[in-house]
C-alpha positions as CSV (number, residue, x, y, z in Angstrom):
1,X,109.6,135.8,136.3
2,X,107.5,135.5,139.4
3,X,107.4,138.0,141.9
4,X,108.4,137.2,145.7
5,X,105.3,137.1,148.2
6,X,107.2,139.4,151.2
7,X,106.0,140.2,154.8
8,X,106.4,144.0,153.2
9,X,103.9,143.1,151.0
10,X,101.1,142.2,153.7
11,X,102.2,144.9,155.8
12,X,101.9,147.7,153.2
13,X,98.5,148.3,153.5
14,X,99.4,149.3,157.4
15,X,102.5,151.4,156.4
16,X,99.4,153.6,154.3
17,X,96.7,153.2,156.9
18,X,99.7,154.5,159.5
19,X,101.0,157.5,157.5
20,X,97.7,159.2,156.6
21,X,97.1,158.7,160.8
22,X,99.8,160.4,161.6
23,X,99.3,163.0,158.8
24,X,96.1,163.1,160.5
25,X,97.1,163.9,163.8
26,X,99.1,166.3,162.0
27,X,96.4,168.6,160.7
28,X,94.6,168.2,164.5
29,X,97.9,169.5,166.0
30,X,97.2,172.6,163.3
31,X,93.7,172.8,164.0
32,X,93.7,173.2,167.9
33,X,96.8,176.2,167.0
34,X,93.9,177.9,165.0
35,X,91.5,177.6,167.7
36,X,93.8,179.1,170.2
37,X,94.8,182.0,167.6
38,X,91.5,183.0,167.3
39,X,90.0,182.4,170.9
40,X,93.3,184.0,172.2
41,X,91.5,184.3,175.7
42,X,92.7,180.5,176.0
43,X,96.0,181.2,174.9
44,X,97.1,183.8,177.1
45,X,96.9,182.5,180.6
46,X,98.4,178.8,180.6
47,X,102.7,179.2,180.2
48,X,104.2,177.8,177.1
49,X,104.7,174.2,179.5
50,X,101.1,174.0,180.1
51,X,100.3,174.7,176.6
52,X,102.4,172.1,175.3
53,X,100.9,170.0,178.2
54,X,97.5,170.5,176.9
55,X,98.7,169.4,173.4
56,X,99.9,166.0,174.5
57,X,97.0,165.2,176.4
58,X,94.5,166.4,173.1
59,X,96.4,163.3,171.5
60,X,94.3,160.7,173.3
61,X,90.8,162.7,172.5
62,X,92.1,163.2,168.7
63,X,93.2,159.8,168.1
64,X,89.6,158.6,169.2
65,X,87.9,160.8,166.7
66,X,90.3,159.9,163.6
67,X,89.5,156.1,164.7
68,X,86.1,156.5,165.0
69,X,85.9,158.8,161.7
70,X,88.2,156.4,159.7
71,X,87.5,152.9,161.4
72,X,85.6,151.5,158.1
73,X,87.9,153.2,156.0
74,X,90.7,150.9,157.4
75,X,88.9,148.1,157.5
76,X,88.3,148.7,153.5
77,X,92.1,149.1,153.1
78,X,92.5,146.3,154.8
79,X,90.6,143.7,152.5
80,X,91.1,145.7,149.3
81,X,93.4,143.4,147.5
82,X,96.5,145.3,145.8
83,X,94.7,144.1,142.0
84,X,91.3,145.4,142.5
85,X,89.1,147.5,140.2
86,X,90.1,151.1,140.5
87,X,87.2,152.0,141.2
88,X,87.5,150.2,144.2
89,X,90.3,152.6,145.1
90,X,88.7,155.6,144.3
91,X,85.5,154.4,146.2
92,X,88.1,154.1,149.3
93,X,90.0,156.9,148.6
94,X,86.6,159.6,148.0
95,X,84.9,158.0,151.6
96,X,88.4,158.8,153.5
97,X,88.4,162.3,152.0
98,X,84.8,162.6,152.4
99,X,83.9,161.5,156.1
100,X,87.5,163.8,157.3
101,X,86.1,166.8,155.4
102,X,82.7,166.8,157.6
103,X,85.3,166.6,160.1
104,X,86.9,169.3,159.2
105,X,84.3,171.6,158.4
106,X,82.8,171.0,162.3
107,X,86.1,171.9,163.9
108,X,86.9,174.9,161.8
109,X,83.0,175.9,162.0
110,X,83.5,176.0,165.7
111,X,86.9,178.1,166.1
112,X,83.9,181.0,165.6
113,X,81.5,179.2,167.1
114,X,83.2,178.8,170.3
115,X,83.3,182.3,171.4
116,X,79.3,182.3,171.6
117,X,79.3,179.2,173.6
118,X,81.8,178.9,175.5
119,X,82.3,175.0,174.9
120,X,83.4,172.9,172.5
121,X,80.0,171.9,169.7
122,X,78.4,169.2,171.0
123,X,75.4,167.1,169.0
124,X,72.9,170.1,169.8
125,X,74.7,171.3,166.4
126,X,73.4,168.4,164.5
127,X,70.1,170.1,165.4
128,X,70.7,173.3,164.4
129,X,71.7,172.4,160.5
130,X,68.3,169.8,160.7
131,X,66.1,173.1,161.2
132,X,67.0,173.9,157.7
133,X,65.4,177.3,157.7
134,X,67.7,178.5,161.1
135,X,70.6,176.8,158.9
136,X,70.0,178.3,155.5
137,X,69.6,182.0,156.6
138,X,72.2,181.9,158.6
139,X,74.3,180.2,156.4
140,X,75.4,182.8,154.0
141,X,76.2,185.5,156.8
142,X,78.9,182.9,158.0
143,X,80.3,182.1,154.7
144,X,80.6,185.9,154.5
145,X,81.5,187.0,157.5
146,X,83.8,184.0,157.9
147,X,85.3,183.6,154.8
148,X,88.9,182.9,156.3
149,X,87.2,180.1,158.1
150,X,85.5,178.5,154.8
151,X,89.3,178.9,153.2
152,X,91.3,177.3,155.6
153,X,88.6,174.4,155.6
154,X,88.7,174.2,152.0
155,X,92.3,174.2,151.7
156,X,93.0,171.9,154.6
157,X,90.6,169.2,152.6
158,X,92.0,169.7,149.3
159,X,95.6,169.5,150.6
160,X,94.5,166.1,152.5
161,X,93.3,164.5,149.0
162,X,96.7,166.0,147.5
163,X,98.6,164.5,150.5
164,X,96.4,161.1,149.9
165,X,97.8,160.9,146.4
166,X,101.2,160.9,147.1
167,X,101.0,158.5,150.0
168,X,99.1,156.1,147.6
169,X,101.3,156.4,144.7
170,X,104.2,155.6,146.6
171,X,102.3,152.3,148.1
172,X,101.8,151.4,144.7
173,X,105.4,151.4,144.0
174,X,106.5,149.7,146.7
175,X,103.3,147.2,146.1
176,X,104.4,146.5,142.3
177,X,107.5,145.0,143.6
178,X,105.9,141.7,145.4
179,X,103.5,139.5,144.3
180,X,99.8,140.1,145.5
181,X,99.3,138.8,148.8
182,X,97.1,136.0,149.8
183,X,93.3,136.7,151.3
184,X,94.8,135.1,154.6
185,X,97.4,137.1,155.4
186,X,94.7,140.2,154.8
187,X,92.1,138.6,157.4
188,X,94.9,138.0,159.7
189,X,96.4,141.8,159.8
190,X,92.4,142.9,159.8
191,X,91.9,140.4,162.8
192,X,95.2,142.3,164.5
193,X,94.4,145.9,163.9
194,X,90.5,145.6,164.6
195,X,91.3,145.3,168.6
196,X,94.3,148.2,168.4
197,X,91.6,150.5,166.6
198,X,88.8,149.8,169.6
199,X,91.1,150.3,172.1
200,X,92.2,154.0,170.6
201,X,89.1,154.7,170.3
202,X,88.2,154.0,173.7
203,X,91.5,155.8,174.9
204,X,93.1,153.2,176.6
205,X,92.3,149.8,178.3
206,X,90.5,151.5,180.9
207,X,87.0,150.5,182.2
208,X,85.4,152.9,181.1
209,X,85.9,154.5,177.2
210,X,87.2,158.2,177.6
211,X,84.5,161.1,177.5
212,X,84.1,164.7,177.2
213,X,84.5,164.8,180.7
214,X,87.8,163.0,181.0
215,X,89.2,166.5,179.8
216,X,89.3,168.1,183.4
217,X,91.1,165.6,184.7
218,X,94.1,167.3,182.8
219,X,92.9,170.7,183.3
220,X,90.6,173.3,184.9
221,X,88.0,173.4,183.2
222,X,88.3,176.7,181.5
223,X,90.7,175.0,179.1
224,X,89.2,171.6,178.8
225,X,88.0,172.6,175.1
226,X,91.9,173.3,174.0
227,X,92.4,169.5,175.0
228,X,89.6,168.7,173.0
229,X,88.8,168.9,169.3
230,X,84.8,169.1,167.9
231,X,84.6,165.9,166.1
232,X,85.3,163.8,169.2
233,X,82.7,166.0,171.8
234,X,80.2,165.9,168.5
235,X,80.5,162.0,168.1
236,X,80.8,161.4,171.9
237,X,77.8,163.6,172.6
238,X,75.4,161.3,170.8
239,X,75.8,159.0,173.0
240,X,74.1,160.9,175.5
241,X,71.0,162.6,175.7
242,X,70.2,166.7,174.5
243,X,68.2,169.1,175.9
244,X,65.1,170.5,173.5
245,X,64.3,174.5,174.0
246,X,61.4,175.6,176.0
247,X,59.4,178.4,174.6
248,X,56.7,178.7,177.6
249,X,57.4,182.5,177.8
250,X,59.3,185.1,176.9
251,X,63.2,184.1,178.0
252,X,63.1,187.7,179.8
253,X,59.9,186.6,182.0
254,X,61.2,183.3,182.4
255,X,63.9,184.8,184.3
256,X,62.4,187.6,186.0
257,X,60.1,185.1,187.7
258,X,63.2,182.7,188.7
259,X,65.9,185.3,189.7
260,X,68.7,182.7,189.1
261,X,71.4,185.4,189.5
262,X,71.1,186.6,193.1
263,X,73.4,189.1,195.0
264,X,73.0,189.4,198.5
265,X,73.8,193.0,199.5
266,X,75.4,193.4,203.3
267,X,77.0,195.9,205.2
268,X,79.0,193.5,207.4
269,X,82.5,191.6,206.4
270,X,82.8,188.3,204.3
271,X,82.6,185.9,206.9
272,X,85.8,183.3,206.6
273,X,84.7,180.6,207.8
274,X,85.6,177.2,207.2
275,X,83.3,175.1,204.8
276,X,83.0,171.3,205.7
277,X,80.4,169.5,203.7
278,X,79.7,165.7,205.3
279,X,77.5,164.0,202.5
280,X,76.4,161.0,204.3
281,X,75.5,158.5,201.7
282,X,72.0,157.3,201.3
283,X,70.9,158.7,204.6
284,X,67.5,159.2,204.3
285,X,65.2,161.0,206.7
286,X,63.3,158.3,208.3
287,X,66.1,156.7,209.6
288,X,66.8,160.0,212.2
289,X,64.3,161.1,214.5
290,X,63.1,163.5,211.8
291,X,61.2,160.6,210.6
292,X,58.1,158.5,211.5
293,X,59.4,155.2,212.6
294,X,62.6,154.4,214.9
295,X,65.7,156.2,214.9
296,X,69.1,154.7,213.7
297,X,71.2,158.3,213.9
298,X,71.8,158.9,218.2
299,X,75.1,161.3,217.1
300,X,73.0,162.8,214.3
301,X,69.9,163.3,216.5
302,X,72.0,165.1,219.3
303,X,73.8,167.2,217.2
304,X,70.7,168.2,215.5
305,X,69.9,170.3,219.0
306,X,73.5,172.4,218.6
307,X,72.8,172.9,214.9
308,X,69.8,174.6,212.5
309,X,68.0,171.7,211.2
310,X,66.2,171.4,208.6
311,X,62.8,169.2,208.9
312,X,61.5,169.3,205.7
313,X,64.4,169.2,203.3
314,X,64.1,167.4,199.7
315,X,67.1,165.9,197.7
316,X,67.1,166.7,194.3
317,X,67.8,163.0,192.7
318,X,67.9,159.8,193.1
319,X,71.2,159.0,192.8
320,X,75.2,159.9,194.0
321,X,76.4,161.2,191.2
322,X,73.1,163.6,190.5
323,X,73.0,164.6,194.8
324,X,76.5,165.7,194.9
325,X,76.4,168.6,192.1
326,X,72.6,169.6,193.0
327,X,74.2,170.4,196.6
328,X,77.8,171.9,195.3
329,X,76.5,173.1,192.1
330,X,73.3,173.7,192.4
331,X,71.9,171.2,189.6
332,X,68.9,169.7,190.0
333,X,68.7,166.6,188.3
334,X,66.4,167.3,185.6
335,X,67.8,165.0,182.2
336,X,67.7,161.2,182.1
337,X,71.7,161.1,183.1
338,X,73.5,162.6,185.4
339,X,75.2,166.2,184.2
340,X,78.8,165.3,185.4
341,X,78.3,162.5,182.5
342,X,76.4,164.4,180.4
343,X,76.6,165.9,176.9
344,X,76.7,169.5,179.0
345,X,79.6,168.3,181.6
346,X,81.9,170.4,180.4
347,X,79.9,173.7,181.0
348,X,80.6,175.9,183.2
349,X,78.6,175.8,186.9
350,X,78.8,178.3,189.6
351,X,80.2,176.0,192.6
352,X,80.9,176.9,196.0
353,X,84.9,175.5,195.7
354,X,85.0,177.5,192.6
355,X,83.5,180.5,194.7
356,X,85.2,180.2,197.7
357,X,89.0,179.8,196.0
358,X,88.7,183.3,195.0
359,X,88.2,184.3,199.0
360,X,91.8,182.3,199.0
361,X,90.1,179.2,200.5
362,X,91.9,175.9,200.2
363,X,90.0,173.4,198.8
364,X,89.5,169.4,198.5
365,X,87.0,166.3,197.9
366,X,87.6,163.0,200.0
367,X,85.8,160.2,198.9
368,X,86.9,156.4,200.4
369,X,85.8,154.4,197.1
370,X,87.6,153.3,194.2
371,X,88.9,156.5,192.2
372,X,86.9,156.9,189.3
373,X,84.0,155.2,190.8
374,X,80.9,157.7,189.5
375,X,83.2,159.8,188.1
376,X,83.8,162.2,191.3
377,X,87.2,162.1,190.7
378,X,86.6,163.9,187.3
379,X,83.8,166.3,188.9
380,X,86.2,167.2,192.1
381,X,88.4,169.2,189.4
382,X,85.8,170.6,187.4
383,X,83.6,171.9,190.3
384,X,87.4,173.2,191.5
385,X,88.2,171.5,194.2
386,X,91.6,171.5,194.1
387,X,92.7,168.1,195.2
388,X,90.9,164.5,195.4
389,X,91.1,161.9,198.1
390,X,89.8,158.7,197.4
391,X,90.6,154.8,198.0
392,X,94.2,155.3,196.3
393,X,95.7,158.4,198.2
394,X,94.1,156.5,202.0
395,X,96.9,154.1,201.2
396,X,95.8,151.0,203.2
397,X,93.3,148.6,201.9
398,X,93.1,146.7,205.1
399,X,90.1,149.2,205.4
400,X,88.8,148.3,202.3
401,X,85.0,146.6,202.7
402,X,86.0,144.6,199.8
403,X,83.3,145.7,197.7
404,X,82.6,149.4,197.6
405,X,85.2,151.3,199.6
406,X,87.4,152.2,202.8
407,X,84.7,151.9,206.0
408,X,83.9,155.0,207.0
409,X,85.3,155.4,210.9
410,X,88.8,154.9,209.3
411,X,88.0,157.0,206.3
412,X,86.3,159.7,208.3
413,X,89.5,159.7,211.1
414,X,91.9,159.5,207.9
415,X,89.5,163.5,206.4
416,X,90.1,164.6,210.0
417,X,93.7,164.4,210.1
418,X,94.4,165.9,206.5
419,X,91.8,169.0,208.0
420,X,94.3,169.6,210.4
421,X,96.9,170.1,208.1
422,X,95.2,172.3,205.9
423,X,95.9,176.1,206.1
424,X,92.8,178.3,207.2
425,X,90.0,179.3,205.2
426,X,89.4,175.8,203.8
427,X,86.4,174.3,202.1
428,X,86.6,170.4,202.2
429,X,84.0,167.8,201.4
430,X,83.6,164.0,202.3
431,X,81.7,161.7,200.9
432,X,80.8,158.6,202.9
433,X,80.8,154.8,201.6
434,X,79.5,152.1,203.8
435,X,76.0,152.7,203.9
436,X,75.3,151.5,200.5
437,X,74.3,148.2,198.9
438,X,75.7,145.9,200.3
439,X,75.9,147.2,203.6
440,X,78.9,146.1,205.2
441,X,80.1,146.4,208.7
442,X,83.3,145.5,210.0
443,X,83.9,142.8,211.8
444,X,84.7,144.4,215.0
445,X,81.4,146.0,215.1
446,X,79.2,143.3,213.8
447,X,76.3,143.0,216.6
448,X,77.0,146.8,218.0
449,X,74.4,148.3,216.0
450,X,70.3,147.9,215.9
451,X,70.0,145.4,212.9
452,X,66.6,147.2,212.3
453,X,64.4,145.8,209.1
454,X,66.0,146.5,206.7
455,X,69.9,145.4,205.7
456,X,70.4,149.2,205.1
457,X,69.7,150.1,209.4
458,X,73.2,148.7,210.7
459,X,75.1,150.8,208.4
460,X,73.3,153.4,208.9
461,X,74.4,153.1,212.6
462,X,77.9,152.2,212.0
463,X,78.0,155.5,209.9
464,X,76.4,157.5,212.6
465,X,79.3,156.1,215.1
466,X,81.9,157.2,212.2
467,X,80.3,160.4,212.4
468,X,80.7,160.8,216.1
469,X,84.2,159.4,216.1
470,X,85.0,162.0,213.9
471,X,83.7,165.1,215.6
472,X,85.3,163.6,219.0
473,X,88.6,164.1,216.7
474,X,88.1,167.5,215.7
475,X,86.9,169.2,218.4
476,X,90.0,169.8,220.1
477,X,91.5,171.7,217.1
478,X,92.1,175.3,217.0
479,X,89.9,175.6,213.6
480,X,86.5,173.8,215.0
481,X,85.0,176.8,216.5
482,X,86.0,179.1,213.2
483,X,83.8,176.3,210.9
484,X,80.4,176.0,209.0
485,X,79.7,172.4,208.8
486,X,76.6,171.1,206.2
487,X,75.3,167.6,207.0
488,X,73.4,166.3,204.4
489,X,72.6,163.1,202.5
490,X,73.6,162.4,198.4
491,X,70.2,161.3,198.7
492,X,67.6,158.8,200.3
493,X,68.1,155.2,200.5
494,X,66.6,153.3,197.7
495,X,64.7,151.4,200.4
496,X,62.1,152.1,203.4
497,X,60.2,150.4,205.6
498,X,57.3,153.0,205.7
499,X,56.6,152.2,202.0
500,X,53.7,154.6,201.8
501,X,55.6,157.3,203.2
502,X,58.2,156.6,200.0
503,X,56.0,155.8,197.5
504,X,54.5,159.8,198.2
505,X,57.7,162.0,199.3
506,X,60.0,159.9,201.5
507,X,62.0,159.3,198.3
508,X,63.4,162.4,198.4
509,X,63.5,163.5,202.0
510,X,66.9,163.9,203.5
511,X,68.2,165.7,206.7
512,X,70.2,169.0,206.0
513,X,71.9,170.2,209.0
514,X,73.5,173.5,209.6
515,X,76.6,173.2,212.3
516,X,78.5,175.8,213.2
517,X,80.4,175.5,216.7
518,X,81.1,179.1,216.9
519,X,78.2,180.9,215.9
520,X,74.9,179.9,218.3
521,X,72.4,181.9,216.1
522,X,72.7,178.9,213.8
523,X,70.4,177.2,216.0
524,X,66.9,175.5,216.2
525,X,64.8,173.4,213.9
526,X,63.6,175.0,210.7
527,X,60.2,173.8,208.7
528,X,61.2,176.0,205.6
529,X,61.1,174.0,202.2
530,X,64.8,173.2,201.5
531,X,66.4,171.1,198.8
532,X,69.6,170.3,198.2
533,X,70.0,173.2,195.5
534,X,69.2,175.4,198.2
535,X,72.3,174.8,200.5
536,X,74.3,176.9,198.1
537,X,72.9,180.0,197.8
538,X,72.2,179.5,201.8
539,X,75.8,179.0,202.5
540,X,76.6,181.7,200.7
541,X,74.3,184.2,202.1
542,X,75.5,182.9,205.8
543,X,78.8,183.7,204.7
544,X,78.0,187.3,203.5
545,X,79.0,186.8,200.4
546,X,78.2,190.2,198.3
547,X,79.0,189.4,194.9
548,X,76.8,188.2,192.1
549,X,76.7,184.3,191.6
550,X,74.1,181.7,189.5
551,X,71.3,180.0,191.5
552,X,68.4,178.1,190.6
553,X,67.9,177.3,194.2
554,X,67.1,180.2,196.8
555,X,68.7,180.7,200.6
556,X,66.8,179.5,203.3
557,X,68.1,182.4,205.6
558,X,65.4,185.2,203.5
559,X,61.8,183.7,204.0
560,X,61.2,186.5,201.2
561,X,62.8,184.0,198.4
562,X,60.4,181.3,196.5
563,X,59.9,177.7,198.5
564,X,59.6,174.8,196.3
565,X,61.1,171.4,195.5
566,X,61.7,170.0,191.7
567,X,62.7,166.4,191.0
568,X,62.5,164.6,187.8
569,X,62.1,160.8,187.4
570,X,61.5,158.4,184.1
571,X,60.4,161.5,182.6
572,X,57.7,162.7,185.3
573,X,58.3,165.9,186.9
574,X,57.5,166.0,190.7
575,X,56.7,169.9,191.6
576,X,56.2,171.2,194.8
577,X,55.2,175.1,195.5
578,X,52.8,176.9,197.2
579,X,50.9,174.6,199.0
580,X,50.4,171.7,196.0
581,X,52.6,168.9,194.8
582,X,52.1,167.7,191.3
583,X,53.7,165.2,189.4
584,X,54.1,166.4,185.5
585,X,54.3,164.7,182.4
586,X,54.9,165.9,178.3
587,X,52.9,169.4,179.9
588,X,50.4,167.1,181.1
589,X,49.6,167.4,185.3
590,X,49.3,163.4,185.8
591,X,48.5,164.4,190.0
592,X,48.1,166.8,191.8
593,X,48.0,166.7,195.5
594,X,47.3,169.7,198.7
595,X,51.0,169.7,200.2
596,X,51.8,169.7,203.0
597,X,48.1,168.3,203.9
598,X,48.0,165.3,201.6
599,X,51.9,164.4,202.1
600,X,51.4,160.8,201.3
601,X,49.5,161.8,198.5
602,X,46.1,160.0,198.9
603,X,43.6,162.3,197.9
604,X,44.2,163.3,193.7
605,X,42.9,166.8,193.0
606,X,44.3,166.7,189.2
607,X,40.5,167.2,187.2
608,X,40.4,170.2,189.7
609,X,43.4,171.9,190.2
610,X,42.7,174.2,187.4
611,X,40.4,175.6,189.6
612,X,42.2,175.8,192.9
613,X,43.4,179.2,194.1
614,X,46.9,179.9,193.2
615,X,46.9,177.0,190.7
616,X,48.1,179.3,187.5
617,X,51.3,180.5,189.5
618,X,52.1,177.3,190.6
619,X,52.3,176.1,186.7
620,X,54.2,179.1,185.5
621,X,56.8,178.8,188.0
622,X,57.5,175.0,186.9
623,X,57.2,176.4,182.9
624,X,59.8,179.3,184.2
625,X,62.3,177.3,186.3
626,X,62.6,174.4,183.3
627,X,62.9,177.1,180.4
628,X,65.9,178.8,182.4
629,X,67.2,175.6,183.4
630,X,66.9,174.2,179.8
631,X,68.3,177.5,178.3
632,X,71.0,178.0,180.8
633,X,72.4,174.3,179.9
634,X,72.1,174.2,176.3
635,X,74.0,178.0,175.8
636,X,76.0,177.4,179.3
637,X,74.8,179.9,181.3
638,X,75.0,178.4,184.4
639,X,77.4,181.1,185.9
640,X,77.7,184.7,185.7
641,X,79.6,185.8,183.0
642,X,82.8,188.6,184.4
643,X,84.1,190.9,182.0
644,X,87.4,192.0,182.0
């Protein structure tokens, strides 16, 4: 007698694919219990709400890693008709047990390996089993020392080809009961589940696929790696690039000729002031009266007489999302992607929010464009500011430039307001839109501002009138005079009209501005050699802050400290200290230039520099700075460690 043909029959291949999922999840669930048990640092802190909190939101990271681990699997199961050759089966059933037990072994692995680096493995582990000498010898030690570790693993994998087993003999069952089912129906259910797998494994239908990063935006960062599990920040990290070690010196010299953490010793109070950043974006220097051509800044200029100015400040990137953490965190931008979105953006990184909330500071980051938009949204929390303003909490897209974000007079007006709600000590930053590509004024002010040469110059004026509109709003109130405000630029505009002034160092020059109402010392204009990861050591030594913090940058208040600038661009360092700039390439000097003599860079010294006084320090510092840098990202170390 012939056997029905059954929807349950097509379908059974999902009803297997579905229960080994969720049997999945299951042992995930398990794992990130084990990880807490024995990192119980991150188990003690969060209440049993937050914990279970944490758990939910680990279902969208471990979901993506069982797709991507499992997606040919499926796809096999799929197509494999219900009267193939066993060893079709076994084939199918050995790569699913196979591919989750590397799985397996990485997140157990790192339940230990967690507590030496304080983040969840990455694909810098991939490197460290490819040196197969560092591998081997250290090998053995683990399995000893770690034999719980190597049992759990092995019994969570045999268990999983146990559980496998059953599942597949029960399919079977059910399967023997119906005919076999036709190839169509198979390429139909395959051409249904392919787009459900790509969109778990992107973790939703956002527009952008979730990251290693998306993890603070349901956290602080201290717990980020609870909501994540190994094999997703392993897989998700090769997307990205990974820092090699540098071995120019001895780590100890390296950091004895850097000083990165700094402690400013005072005998006067913490000063509680108010911290305002105002990152204006792409303002670059020539457009003030800092630079060589005409000014577009009047406000800017003025204010630059009340405030200490900086004449010869650098940024440390070329872009937003680099600028913003070189000037709150302190990172210059020295990999080909920006840290927030790199493999290391879950590290920790002394920040000034982070800083300033133990003083009992309130903290926030406004930004008028679309939230997400460069990820700020995710770096606000993480650098621990404690709330985020952008296009969706202004509310009114009447102000919207229909392109990029909210103008910036509205935007700026809308930051003043919320600052006068804000309890005392605060430290707020906004981050201003309209003077970027495309450059577009409202239509109330079109033909107020110089039009310049370039499209850029009448934003740069409309922001400049923002700016002035805003201080007219917050002078009045009571917590102006009791405020530090830092005026600075993300970083300079990606266009000039003094091209040889760019080509050489007007890429990176940007004014820095140091306002504070209350205090007139803070006055004058400064030639020191600023860049932006200077302004956080400066701030904090202005503030009399006494405690110990991580700083690759020095304050501009101790002419004692070292003076130099470091950029990085299409893998070319550009170096400046001591009186030379150089550009650096693969430990090759490409140029080398007298600075600040040869600013535009017209006279190469490079066949000579070798023999130019001072020449060997100015190459060790580089070789010490991107050894401390390098080894301070890769073992995150980019904060000082408190015991207790």
């Amino acid at each position: 007698m012939r056997k029905p043909y059954r929807i349950k029959s097509t379908l059974l291949p999902v009803y297997k694919i579905a229960t080994l999922l969720l049997l999945l999840l299951g042992y995930y669930a398990l794992f990130r219990c084990l990880f807490l048990f024995f990192n119980p640092s991150l188990a003690r802190a969060p209440g049993a709400t937050e914990l279970l909190s944490l758990f939910a939101h680990g279902l969208r990271f471990d979901i993506s890693a069982i797709l991507v681990i499992n997606s040919l699997w499926i796809l096999l199961v799929l197509l494999t008709p219900r009267h193939a050759p066993a060893y079709l089966k076994k084939a199918s059933r050995l790569f699913f047990i196979l591919f989750n037990g590397i799985a397996f072994v990485f997140e157990a692995s790192d339940w230990i390996y967690f507590s030496f680096n304080h983040k969840r493995a990455t694909s810098d582990i991939l490197d460290m089993i490819s040196r197969k000498g560092d591998f081997i010898q250290l090998l053995p030690d683990f399995l000893i020392g770690y034999w719980y570790i190597f049992l759990i693993t092995i019994i969570s994998v045999v268990s999983l080809n146990k559980l496998y087993g059953v599942v597949e003999s029960r399919m079977d069952k059910k399967a023997s009961l119906y005919n076999t089912t036709p190839i169509w129906s198979r390429l139909l259910l395959m051409l249904i589940c392919v787009p459900l797998i790509i969109i778990g494994i992107r973790g939703g239908l956002q527009l952008v696929p979730i990251n290693i990063r998306n993890a603070v935006e349901v956290t602080a960062p201290r717990y980020t790696p609870v909501v994540l599990n190994t094999p997703f920040s392993i897989i998700n990290s090769l997307q990205g690039g990974k820092l090699q070690e540098i071995n120019y010196m001895p780590m100890t010299e390296a950091y004895a000729m850097v000083k990165p953490v700094k402690q400013y010793e005072t005998d006067e109070l913490f000063r509680a002031k108010n911290v305002v950043y105002i990152i204006l974006e792409s303002f670059s220097r020539e457009f003030t009266r800092l630079g060589p051509g005409p000014s577009y800044t009047p406000f800017l200029d003025s204010l630059m007489d009340h405030a200490l100015t900086f004449t010869n400040a650098y940024a440390n990137a070329l872009h937003s999302n680099e600028g913003v953490p070189a000037i709150i965190c302190g990172i210059p931008g020295l990999i080909d992607e920006p840290v927030i979105t790199s493999v290391y953006s879950n590290n920790q990184f002394t920040s000034l929010p982070g800083i300033l909330k133990e003083k009992g500071y309130q903290t926030s980051f406004f930004h008028g464009c679309t939230n997400g938009s460069m990820s700020f949204d995710i770096f606000a929390h993480a650098a621990g500011f404690g709330k985020y303003y952008g296009r969706t909490e202004y509310g009114n897209d009447k102000d919207y430039d229909g392109s990029w974000g909210i103008f910036d007079e509205p935007f700026l007006q809308f930051f003043a307001r919320k600052l006068s709600t804000m309890p005392q000590p605060f430290n707020t930053l906004v981050f201003t839109a309209t003077s970027h590509n495309p450059y577009p004024i409202p239509q109330q002010y079109e033909g107020k501002f110089p039009k310049g040469t370039l499209p850029v110059h009448e934003t740069i004026g409309y922001t400049d009138y923002a700016l002035a509109r805003f201080f007219q709003t917050v002078q009045p109130e009571p917590w102006f005079q009791n405020t530090l405000f830092v005026i600075t630029a993300d970083h300079a505009a990606p266009v000039s009209s003094n091209e040889t002034v760019y080509a050489a160092t007007g890429k990176y020059q940007i004014p820095v501005l140091l306002y504070a109402p209350g205090d007139t010392s803070l006055r004058g204009y400064n030639n020191t050699l600023l860049q932006q990861i200077d302004i956080l050591p400066t701030i904090l030594d202005y503030l009399r802050y006494d405690q110990p913090f991580f700083a690759l940058g020095n304050s501009a208040l101790r002419p004692d400290e070292k003076r130099f600038v470091i950029n990085y661009l299409s893998n070319v360092y550009d170096w400046i200290y001591n009186g030379y700039r150089l550009k650096i390439s693969d430990n090759e000097i490409l140029e080398t230039y007298h600075y600040p003599a040869d600013s535009l860079g017209t006279n190469n010294i490079a066949e000579h520099f070798v023999a130019q006084p001072g020449s060997s320090e100015v190459i060790k510092l580089w070789q010490a700075l991107l050894q401390v840098y390098t080894d301070a990202m890769i073992n995150n170390r980019m904060h000082v460690q408190v015991i207790g």
